[in-house]
C-alpha positions, -999 to +999 in steps of 0.1 A: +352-540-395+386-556-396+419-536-410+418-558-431+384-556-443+389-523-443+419-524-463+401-544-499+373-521-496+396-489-495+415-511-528+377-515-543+367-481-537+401-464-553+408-445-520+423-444-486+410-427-457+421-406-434+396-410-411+386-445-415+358-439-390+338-421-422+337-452-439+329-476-407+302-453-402+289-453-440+285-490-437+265-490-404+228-497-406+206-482-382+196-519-371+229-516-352+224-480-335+193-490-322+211-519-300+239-505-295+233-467-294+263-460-318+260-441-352+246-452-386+249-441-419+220-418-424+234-387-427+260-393-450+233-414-474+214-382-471+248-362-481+261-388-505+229-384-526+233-349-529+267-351-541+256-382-568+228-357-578+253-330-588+283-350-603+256-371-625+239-336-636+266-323-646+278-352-664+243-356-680+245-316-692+276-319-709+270-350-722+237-339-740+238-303-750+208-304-772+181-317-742+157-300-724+155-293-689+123-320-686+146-342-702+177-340-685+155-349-654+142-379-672+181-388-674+190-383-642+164-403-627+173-428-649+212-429-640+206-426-601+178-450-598+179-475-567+184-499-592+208-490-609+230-479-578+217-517-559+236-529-592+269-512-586+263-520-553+266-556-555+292-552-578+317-540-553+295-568-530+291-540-502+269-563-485+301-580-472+305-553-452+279-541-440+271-536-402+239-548-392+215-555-363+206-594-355+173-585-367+186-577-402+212-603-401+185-626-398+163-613-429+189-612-454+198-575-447+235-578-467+212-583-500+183-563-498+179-534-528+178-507-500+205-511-478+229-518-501+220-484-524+219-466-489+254-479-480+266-467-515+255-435-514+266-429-473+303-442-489+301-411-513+295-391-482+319-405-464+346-401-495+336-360-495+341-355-463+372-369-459+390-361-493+369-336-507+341-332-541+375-349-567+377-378-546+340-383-542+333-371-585+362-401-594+345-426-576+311-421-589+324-415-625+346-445-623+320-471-603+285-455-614+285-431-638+306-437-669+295-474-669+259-462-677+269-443-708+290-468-722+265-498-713+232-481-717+234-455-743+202-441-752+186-466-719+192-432-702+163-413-714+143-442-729+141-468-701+139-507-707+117-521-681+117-550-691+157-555-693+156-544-654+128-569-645+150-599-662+182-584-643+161-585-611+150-619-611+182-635-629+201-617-592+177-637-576+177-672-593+147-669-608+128-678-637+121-657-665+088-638-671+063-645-700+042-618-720+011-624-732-012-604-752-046-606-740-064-584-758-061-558-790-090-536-799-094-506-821-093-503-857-057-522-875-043-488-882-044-477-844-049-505-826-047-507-787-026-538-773-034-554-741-004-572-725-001-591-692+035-602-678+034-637-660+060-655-632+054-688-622+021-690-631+013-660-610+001-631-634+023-598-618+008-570-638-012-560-670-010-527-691-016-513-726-002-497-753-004-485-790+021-518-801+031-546-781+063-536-773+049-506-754+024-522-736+053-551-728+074-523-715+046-507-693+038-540-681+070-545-673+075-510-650+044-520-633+055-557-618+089-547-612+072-524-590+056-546-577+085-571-570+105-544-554+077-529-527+073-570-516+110-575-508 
């Protein structure tokens, strides 16, 4: 990394280092260790996430006083989702930055879900251990965190699938998905609806529900699954 790339991520990220090493490191893949037996950013992902998982409960418990612990857990999933930290990800366009391999140069490694939500979360770790839990708390408040409340609302505990799924392909230039219902059954006062999601002619998953919006929603879940475990 230049100084000078170093310098508009340190402006993006609100914070200047004192050991700018922390950061090179956070942005190192292990697709670059392997070849050149250096460090990668492993350990601070695995101490970034840690730190997300407390500043984003904490947020989550004040925030919502009257919710269960079941809840709460629903919300934090929710908020710290590899989704929704790929988003903020490409936001501050990490892939720019990242240090990769050849071999994941080659793939497409600056825009795939993972390694950008990795490098994310190893900056977090990297912002703790060089300025301490304020510095790393601002950041994820200011980048991750507030941004979900004020853009998602009640999305934090009552997920829409099938928002993420358009998101997901529209980052991707693709075409929308279609829902079709392919079958209801049951009696009209508790009726059963059977919904299928299609992309290109290329049916990605089916599911039910007690009204079409549920089963859309399921259906939903289930090829965005899908989409992400083929990438």
């Amino acid at each position: 990394m230049t100084e000078q790339e170093r310098g508009e991520l340190e402006v993006l990220l609100g914070h200047r280092f004192e050991f700018p090493d922390l950061l090179e490191r956070a942005l190192t893949h292990r697709s670059l260790r392997q070849e050149s037996s250096g460090i990668d950013n492993e350990r601070l992902e695995f101490l970034g996430d840690r730190v997300l998982g407390l500043v984003a409960s904490e947020r989550l418990f004040e925030e919502f006083p009257l919710w269960e612990a079941g809840k709460l857990s629903k919300g934090l999933a929710r908020l710290v989702s590899a989704t929704s930290i790929y988003c903020i990800a490409r936001r501050l366009d990490l892939g720019k930055y990242l240090r990769l391999g050849p071999g994941e140069e080659k793939t497409g490694g600056r825009e795939k879900k993972r390694l950008l939500a990795d490098a994310y979360e190893a900056i977090v770790g990297a912002l703790y251990l060089d300025a301490g839990l304020p510095v790393a708390a601002a950041f994820l408040r200011r980048s991750l965190i507030e941004p979900a409340f004020t853009g998602q609302g009640n999305v934090l505990h009552e997920p829409d699938h099938k928002s993420a799924l358009q998101e997901w392909l529209q980052q991707r230039g693709l075409a929308t998905v279609s829902y079709r219902v392919r079958k209801e059954s049951g009696p009209e006062h508790q009726k059963v609806f059977e919904v299928e999601v299609w992309h290109a002619d290329r049916r990605l998953a089916v599911s039910e529900g007690l009204s079409k919006k549920e089963a859309e929603q399921d259906a939903a879940r289930l090829a965005l699954d899908q989409l992400e475990a083929s990438v």
